[in-house]
N, C-alpha and C positions, 0 to 999 in steps of 0.2 A: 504494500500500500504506500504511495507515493506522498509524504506530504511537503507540501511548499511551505507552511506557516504553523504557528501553532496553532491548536484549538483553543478555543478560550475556555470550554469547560471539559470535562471526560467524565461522564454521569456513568457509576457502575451501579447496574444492578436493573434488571429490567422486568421487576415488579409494580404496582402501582405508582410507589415513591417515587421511582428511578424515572418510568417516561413522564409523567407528571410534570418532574421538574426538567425532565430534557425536552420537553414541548413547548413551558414558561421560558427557558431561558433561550428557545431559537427564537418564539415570539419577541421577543424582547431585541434579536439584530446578534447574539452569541452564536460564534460557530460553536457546534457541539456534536462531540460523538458520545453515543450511548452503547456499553457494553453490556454485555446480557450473558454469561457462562454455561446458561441452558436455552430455551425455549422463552420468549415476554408469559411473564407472568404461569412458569412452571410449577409453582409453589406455593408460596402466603397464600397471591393474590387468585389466585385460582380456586382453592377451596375454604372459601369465605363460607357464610351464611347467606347472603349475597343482598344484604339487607342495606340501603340506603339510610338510613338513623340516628336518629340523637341518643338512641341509648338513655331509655328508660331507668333500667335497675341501675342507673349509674346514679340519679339522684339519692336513692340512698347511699350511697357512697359519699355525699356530699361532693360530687363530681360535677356542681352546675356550671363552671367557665367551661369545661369540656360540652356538656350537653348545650348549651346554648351556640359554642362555635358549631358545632355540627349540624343542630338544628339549624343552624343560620344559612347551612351550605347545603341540605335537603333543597330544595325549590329553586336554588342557581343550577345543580346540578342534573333537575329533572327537565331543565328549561333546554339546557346544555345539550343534551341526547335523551330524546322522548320517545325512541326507538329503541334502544335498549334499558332505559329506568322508568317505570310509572311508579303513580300512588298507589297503596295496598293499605287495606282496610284490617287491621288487628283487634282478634274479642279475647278479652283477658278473662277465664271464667272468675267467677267468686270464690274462694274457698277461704272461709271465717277463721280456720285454725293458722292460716299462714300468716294474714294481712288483714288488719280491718278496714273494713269498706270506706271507711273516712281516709284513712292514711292513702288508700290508691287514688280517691279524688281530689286529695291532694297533689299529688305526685302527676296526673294527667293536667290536673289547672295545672300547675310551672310548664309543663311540658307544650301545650296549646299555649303558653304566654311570654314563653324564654326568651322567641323569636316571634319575628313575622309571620303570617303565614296567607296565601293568596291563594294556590293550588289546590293545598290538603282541608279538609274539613277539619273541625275541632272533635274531642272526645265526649263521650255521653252515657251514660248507663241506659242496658239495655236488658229484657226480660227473656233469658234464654230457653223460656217454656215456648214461648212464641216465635223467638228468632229466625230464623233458617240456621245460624250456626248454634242452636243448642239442640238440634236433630241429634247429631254423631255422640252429642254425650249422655255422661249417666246419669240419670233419676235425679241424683240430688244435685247436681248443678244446675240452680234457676235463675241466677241473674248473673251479671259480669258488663262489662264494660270497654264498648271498643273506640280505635284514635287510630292514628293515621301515621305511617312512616311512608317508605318507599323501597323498593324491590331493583336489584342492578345485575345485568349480567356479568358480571365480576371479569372474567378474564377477557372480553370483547373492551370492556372498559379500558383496559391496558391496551389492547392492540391500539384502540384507536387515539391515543394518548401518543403514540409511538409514531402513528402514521400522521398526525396529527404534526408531530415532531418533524417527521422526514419531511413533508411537502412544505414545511416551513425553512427549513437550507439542513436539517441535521441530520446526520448521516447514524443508521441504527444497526450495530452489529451482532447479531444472536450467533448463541453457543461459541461464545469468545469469552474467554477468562481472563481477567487482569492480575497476574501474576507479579509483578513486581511496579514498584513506583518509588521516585524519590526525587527531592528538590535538587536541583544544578542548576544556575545560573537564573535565580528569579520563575525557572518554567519545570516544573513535572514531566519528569521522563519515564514512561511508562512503557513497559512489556506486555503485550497484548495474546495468546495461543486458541488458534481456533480449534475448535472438534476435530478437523483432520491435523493436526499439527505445528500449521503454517506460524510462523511467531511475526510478530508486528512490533514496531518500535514509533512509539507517538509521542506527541510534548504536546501540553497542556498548559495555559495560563491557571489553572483552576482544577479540581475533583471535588466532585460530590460522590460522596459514598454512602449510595441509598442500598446498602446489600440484604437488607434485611434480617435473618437470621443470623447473616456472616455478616454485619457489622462490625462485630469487637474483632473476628475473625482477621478480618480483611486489615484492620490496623495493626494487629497483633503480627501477622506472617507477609505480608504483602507490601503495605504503604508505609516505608521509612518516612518519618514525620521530620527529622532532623538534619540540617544540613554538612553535618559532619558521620553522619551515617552511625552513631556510636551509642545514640539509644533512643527510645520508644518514651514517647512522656505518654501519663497515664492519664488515661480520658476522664471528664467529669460526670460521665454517665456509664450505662450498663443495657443491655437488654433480658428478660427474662424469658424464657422459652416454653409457653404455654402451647400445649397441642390441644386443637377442635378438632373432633370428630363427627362426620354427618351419617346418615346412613338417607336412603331411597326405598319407598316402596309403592305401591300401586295405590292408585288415588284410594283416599279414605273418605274425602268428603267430597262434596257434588256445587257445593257454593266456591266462588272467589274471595272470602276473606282467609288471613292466615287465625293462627292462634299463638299464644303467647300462654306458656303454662310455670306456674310458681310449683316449686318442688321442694319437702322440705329440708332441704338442705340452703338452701338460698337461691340455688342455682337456674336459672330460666332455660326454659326450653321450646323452639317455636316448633310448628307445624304449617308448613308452607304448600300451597300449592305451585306444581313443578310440574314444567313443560307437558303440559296437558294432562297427560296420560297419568302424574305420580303428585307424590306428598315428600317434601323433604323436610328432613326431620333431625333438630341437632341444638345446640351444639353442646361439645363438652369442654370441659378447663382442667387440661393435666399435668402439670409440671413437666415438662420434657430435656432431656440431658443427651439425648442421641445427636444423628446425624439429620440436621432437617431435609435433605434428600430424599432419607429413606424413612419416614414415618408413617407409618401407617395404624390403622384402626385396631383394638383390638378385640376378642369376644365377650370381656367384660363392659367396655364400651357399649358394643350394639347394644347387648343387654340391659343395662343402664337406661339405654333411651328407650328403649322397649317397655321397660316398665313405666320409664316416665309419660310415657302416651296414656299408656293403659291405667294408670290413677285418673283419666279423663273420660277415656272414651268407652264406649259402649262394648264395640267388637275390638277385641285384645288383638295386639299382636305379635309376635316373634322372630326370633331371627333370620328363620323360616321365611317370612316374609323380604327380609330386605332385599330390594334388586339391586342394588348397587350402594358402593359406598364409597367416602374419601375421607382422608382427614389432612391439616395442615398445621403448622407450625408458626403461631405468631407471633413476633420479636417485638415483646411488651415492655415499654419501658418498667424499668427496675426503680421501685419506689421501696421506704422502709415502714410503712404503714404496718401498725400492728395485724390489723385483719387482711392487709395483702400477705403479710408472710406466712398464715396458717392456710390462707382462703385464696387459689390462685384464679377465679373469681372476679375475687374482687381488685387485683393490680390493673391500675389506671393502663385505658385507651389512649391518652392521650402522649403528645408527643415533646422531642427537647430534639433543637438542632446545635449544633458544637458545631463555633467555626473556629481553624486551627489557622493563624493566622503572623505567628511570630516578626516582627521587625520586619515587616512587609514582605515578609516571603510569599511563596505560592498560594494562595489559599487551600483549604481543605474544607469541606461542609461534610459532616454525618450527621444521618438521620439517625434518632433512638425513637423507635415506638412507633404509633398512628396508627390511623383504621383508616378503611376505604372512606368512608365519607367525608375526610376531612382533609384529603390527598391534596387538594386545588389549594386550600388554604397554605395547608403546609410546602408546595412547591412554589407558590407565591411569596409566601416569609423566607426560604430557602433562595432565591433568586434575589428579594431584594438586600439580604447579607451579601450574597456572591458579586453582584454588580456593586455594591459600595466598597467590598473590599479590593472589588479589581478597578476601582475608578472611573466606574462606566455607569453608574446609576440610569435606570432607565424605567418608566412608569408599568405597575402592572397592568393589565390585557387581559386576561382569562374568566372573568367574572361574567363578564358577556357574549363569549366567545363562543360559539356552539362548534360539537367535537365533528367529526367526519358524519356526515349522513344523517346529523341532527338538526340540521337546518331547516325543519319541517314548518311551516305556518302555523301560529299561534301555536306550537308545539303542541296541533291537535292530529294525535299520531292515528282515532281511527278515521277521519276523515281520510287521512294519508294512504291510510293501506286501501279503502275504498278507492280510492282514485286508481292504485297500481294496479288493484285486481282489475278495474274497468281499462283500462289500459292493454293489459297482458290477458285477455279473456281466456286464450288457449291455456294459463295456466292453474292447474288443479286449484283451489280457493286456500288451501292450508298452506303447499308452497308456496303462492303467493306473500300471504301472511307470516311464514316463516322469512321469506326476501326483508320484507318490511322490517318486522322486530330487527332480525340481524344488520341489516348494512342502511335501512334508512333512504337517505335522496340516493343512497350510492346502489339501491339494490340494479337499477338498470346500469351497471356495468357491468353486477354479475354476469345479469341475461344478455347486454350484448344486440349485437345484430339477431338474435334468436326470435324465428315466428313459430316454432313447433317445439314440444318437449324432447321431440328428434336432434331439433339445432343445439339444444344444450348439450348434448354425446351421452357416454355410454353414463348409463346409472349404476353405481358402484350400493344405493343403495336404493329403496322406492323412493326417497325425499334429497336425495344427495347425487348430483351429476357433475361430470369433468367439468363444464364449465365454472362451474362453482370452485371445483378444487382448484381449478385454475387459474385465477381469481386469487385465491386462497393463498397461494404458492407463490405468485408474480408479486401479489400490493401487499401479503400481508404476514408476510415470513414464513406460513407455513409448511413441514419439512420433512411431517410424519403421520401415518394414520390418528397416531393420540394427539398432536398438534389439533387436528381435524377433528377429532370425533368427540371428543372429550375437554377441547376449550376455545377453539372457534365456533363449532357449535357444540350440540349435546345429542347429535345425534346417535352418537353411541347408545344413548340409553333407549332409544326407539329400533335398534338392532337385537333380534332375538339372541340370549345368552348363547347358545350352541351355534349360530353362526358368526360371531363376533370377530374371532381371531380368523376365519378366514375373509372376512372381509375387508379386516385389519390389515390381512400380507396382501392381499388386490392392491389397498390405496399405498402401500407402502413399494410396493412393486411396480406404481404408476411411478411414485417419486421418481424412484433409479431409474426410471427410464427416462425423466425428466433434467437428469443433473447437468446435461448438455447444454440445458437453456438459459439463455441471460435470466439473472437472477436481480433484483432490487436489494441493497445492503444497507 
């Protein structure tokens, strides 16, 4: 890789944080390259909850600057991309022994009052004898109480963050590792190794180090901080390594709100409706000290939530049931709060950014901590440290900014998708709809010059054709059937179990056949 100049930032880590802030800061006139060591958004930000939110049980926490910034960034960011985030309707049921009914209408007024609100409706109690959502439960739940958050497809979020980034001058590298870095002459000289080997040598005015789990990682073995190479000064923050686990099963209820269940242990549990067909059902808060690569779920988990369903609902169900599952690793900022250290719970969302900054040297920004919904805020405040410390102050931009394919009218997405279906009449009404949710103004380049389901090419699945993955491959990095199936879209989970893995080697067999082709980087 050839470079004439430096870059002014090298943004690693290409999870929310990372293209976030490498989108902010090419808006902003910074050249910027973004490294990524796996796939955008392989891990954190991929198996979220996928919830939009100010985060409710965080008030008792006495967590309201957190709830209120969040809540404040709910309705920018639904304005932002209305094709991948809407509003979702949440019924908290009653149950007397955990919470008294006063304390939770307390807790919805701050919530309805923290921030603004224009989009979402306020919260209300409601009589779950009557409801539609107090159908699926049991006998003795009569009343409970629903409010409003917002629903995101978590890993589409990053892509287009990303792409959002590229079409802006910044150049995005996946499955590139940033192996070494250290200050020489005012600029960051960084060692770059792709997947196949290739090493890269780059200079930087600037790093952000949005690694997520491998934040403290990445300064500890990676980013010499010191100009004499002789040691590591030691960071003023930490990250703690909480693992969520979700689990999938087949739809349980038949309405569109989600639920929100108190468990007695403190710990909340939603039940969401998911991509048509399923209920997603999660999360959990596990202490984790592994590899966050390799985390995964385990049977006391499923289990866990299994039961916590079944303290609600009618028809129980088991592990037996789950069709799929994920879990991830969230890199929580590290607080010494008496009830964070027993209760991992309860350790703050919220976020601290560290600039490293010595006698004018190179800058460095790390992230500690953050949740998806407060990403834009936080690569906003992350951008405007990096431009004051590199002498280039430049105003923020992304509050108004709608993301790739979000540019919809009055951010009225089903108007929108009506329009495409009448448009593309040839095609089926659900693909249609799935174009729209995933890509937005951008679905007509999936489809292309395409006037028949023919012109799309072969169908690798009933809802998934070449031209899509093509698309896929060219604008939007991806490089692998799981790339595809399981975080561009979710159609993995609309593939019957027993034919999954050979569907899996078709798209993956389409790649290599593909590696010949100019590529987007």
């Amino acid at each position: 890789m050839a470079q004439d100049s430096p870059f002014d930032l090298l943004v690693v880590g290409g999870g929310i944080n990372g293209a976030g802030i490498a989108r902010d800061a090419a808006g902003r006139g910074l050249s910027v390259l973004l490294c990524e060591q796996d796939d955008l958004a392989a891990h954190t930000s991929s198996a979220s909850t996928k919830l939009i939110h100010g985060g409710l049980r965080y008030l008792e926490y006495r967590e309201f600057a957190l709830v209120r910034k969040a809540l404040q960034e709910r309705e920018t960011l639904l304005r932002a991309a209305p094709h991948i985030m809407w509003p979702l309707r949440f019924v908290m049921p009653h149950m007397p022994d955990l919470r008294p009914a006063w304390l939770i209408r307390a807790g919805l007024f701050l919530y309805d009052h923290l921030a603004r609100r224009e989009l979402l409706p306020g919260s209300r109690g409601v009589d779950l004898r009557r409801h539609p959502a107090g159908a699926p439960l049991i006998a003795s739940i009569r009343r409970g109480f629903v409010y409003s958050d917002g629903w995101v497809d978590d890993a589409r979020l990053v892509v287009l963050n990303a792409l959002d980034a590229r079409e802006r001058g910044a150049r995005v590298m996946t499955r590139t590792k940033l192996v070494t870095a250290a200050r020489a002459n005012g600029l960051w000289r960084a060692q770059l190794v792709r997947s196949d080997g290739t090493t890269l040598g780059v200079q930087a005015r600037a790093i952000a180090n949005a690694a997520g789990p491998w934040v403290g990682r990445l300064l500890q073995d990676a980013i010499d901080r010191t100009a004499q190479h002789d040691a590591h000064h030691a960071s003023n923050y930490a990250v703690r390594l909480v693992k969520g686990s979700h689990i999938v099963t087949r739809r349980l209820f038949g309405h569109d709100h989600a639920y929100i269940f108190q468990n007695p242990d403190k710990r909340i549990i939603f039940a969401i409706p998911y991509e048509r067909d399923f209920t997603l059902i999660g999360t959990t808060d596990i202490e984790y000290h592994g590899d966050p690569a390799r985390v995964a779920i385990t049977a006391e988990e499923t289990q866990y939530l299994c039961d916590s369903i079944n303290r609600y609902f009618r028809q129980p169900i088991s592990p037996r049931d789950v069709y799929w599952s994920y879990a991830g690793v969230r890199p929580l900022l590290e607080d010494e709060s008496a009830e964070s250290a027993k209760n991992a719970s309860a350790v703050t969302r919220d976020y601290r950014l560290e600039l490293d900054a010595p006698d004018g040297a190179a800058p460095l920004l790390s992230v500690f901590g953050g949740k998806i919904t407060t990403f834009r805020k936080l690569a906003e405040e992350a951008l405007d440290d990096i431009t004051r410390a590199l002498g280039t102050p430049a105003p923020a931009w992304t509050a108004g900014a709608p993301l790739p394919g979000g540019d919809i009218a009055d951010a009225d997405f089903d108007r929108f998708a009506a329009q495409l279906a009448q448009r593309y009449t040839w095609l089926p009404s659900a693909l249609a709809h799935r174009y729209a949710r995933a890509y937005g103004t951008r679905a007509e380049r999936v489809i292309g010059e395409a006037g028949s389901l023919a012109d799309l090419g072969h169908a690798f699945t009933p809802d998934l054709y070449e031209a899509e993955l093509r698309y896929l491959r060219e604008v939007e990095w991806a490089r692998t059937a799981y790339d595809v199936l399981w975080r561009r879209t979710k159609l993995g989970l609309h593939v019957e179990p027993d034919t999954r893995d050979a569907v899996s080697r078709e798209i993956d067999a389409w790649f290599a056949r593909e590696t010949s082709a100019p590529q987007h980087l």
